[in-house]
C-alpha angles and dihedrals in degrees: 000000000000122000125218138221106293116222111256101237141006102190156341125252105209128193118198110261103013152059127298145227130234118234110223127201098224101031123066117217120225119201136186138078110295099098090199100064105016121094086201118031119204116186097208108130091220089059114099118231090252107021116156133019113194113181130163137233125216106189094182111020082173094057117018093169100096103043122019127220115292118221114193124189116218118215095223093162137113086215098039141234125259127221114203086327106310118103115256099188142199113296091019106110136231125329117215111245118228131195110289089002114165116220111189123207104173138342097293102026116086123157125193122205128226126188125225096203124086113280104247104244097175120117116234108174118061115209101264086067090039089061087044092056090047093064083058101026095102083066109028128019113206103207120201088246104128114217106180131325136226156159102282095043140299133294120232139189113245143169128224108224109213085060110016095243124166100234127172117238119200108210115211111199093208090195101065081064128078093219116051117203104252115254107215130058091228085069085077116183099057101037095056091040093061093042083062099051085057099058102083088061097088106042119069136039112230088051119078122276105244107201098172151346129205111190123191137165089269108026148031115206112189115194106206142161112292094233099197104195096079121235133292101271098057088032076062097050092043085063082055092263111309139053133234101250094252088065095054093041088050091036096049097040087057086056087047086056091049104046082036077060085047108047101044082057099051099254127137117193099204100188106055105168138144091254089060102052118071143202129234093211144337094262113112112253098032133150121276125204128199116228149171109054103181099121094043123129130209106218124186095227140000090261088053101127114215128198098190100129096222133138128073127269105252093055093029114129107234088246090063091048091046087054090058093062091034117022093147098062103025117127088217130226146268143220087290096078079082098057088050090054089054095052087052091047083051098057094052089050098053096041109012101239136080121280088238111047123157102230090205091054099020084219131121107270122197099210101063089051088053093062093030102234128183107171096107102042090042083061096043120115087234102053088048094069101057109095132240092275117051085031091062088048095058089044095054085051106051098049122136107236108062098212092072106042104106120272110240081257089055089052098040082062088044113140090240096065096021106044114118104256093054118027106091094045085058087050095053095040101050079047086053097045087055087047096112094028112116129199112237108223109237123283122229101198103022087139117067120186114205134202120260119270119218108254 
């Protein structure tokens, strides 16, 4: 993984009637009182000694031309910050700063944010999805404000109208798809087959927050919890490419407990990747939490063999591949595709690189992950200088023959996160990580069908 030249600045943050700060990507600002420990000190007795935080997020530092830096403001403060006029509050994380956004400290401190990079004109809805937003939009407002994209549609950042919280929204263009999810209930099988998909959204806290989702013959528009750290992927780059082997050992185990969650409930993810799973801030030893399941699949036990050819190339276990060249004769695949993936997402996060590079390329090479070999990476620097026991974890993961790659149980006793010395530091500090997490009580109506819209 190699990192690129970071743009020097995404905003300004500007206060009436003074001078303003930059906002640098690779730098956080810290605002308040305290002049110690403050980057912009403000002497306003009803701002705190640390008030604000304000830090920025590149997800592709190689290719900035999808999604744009992200700049988020951190309420730090005992009185509170105000966005827009909505309160952020301590413990809340970050808020996601928009073009001319107020962010009020205290009665007579306001600061407005401008952004440095070039506004997004382009229009991502068509009419058709415009009408559709209208039907919801007393409750929920979709912006144009792109958040990531993917295969299976585009994030966007949202607000949820009652309480003025930021919220992302995953758009689903239907059409794209051969097979549309069907909009009545009355159209039975695959309505309750994808309730059912949605439940596993509430209920733990390393797998995204699900609030609320609006189906209709065209469109899926998924309102979920705006999670402001990046993901993986950019949280990597922005450690210079590569973790401290306690982060990958605290940052791993959280993926084990959450496909642990998965798997018991009958759930494959089926695309782990580091660009699905997201940070919830920039601080070592955050929580992780575990997103974008398109491509999942609901089994009826841990043996339950799948075709579906999903996944992406880099994290993609050799028998889906297989199934690519030959899907008419492949035998399929189980559960354990997962656990290979992992393995894969393990590898980049102890040395920064794939598990099956070509050394003469330096580029992933699919061959070498069909036949699952390790000899080069086994005689990387890189890889010589992980130590016995994470080592031994990735290798009990990318191993050829699926039966014997370790269950999500299996890894979660593993001697890198049980041994003596260490267990129970992992224990209290994943206790410590969930700290702030809280359970949504179940929802009774989270999917809404709508009417069709003319087209």
């Amino acid at each position: 993984m190699t990192t690129a030249s970071k743009p020097e600045h995404a905003g300004s943050l500007i206060q009436k009637d003074a001078a303003g700060k930059l906002v640098y990507t690779d730098k956080e600002l810290i605002v308040g009182r305290d002049k110690t420990k403050c980057h912009w000190i403000i002497e306003d007795p009803q701002v705190s000694r640390k008030h604000l935080r304000v830090y920025s997020v590149v997800y592709d530092a190689d290719d900035p031309s999808e999604v744009d830096v992200l700049v988020y403001a951190e309420d730090l403060s005992q009185n509170g910050t105000f966005w827009n006029g909505s309160f952020i509050g301590k413990g809340n994380g970050g808020f996601l700063l928009s073009q001319d956004d107020t962010l009020k400290l205290a009665k007579n401190v306001f600061l407005s944010f401008e952004t440095h990079r070039s506004l997004d004109t382009t229009n991502y809805f068509d009419l058709v999805q415009e009408k559709e937003m209208r039907a919801f939009s007393d409750s929920y407002i979709v912006t144009d404000r792109l958040l990531g994209s993917g295969a299976f549609g585009r994030v966007f950042m949202a607000v949820e109208q009652k309480t003025r919280s930021q919220l992302a929204c995953k758009v689903v263009d239907l059409r794209k798809f051969k097979q549309q999810i069907p909009l009545r209930r009355s159209e039975k099988q695959g309505n309750t087959k994808l309730e059912e998909k949605l439940r596993i959204y509430y209920r733990e806290p390393n797998i995204i927050s699900l609030e609320k989702v609006f189906v209709t013959h065209n469109t899926l528009y998924m309102f979920q919890d705006l999670v402001t750290g990046g993901d993986l992927f950019s949280y990597i780059e922005s450690k210079n490419g590569k973790l401290l082997e306690v982060e990958a050992a605290v940052i791993t185990r959280q993926v084990v407990i959450a496909l642990s969650f998965l798997h018991k409930n009958g759930i494959v993810h089926r695309d782990l990747k580091p660009d699905n799973i997201l940070m919830t801030s920039l601080s070592a030893g955050c929580r992780i939490v575990l997103t974008d399941f398109g491509a999942s699949r609901r089994i009826h036990s841990p043996s339950s063999r799948m075709m579906s050819i999903v996944g992406t190339d880099e994290y993609a276990a050799p028998e889906i591949i297989g199934s690519r060249k030959h899907h008419r004769y492949g035998k399929g695949y189980t559960s354990a595709v997962d656990m290979w993936s992992l393995g894969c997402v393990t590898v980049v996060l102890l040395t920064g690189g794939s598990a099956f590079n070509d050394p003469e390329t330096n580029t992933y090479s699919e061959q070498l992950a069909k036949e699952c070999n390790l000899e080069f990476l086994r005689q990387s620097s890189e890889w010589q200088t992980v130590r016995a026991r994470p080592a031994a974890f990735v290798e009990r993961l990318l191993v050829l023959e699926d039966e014997e790659r370790m269950t999500a149980e299996e890894a979660l006793e593993h001697e890198w996160f049980s041994n003596e010395i260490h267990r129970t530091n992992f224990q209290e500090l994943y206790q410590r990580t969930i700290k702030h997490w809280k359970r949504r009580s179940r929802p009774t109506n989270i999917l809404e069908f709508q009417d069709a819209v003319a087209t």
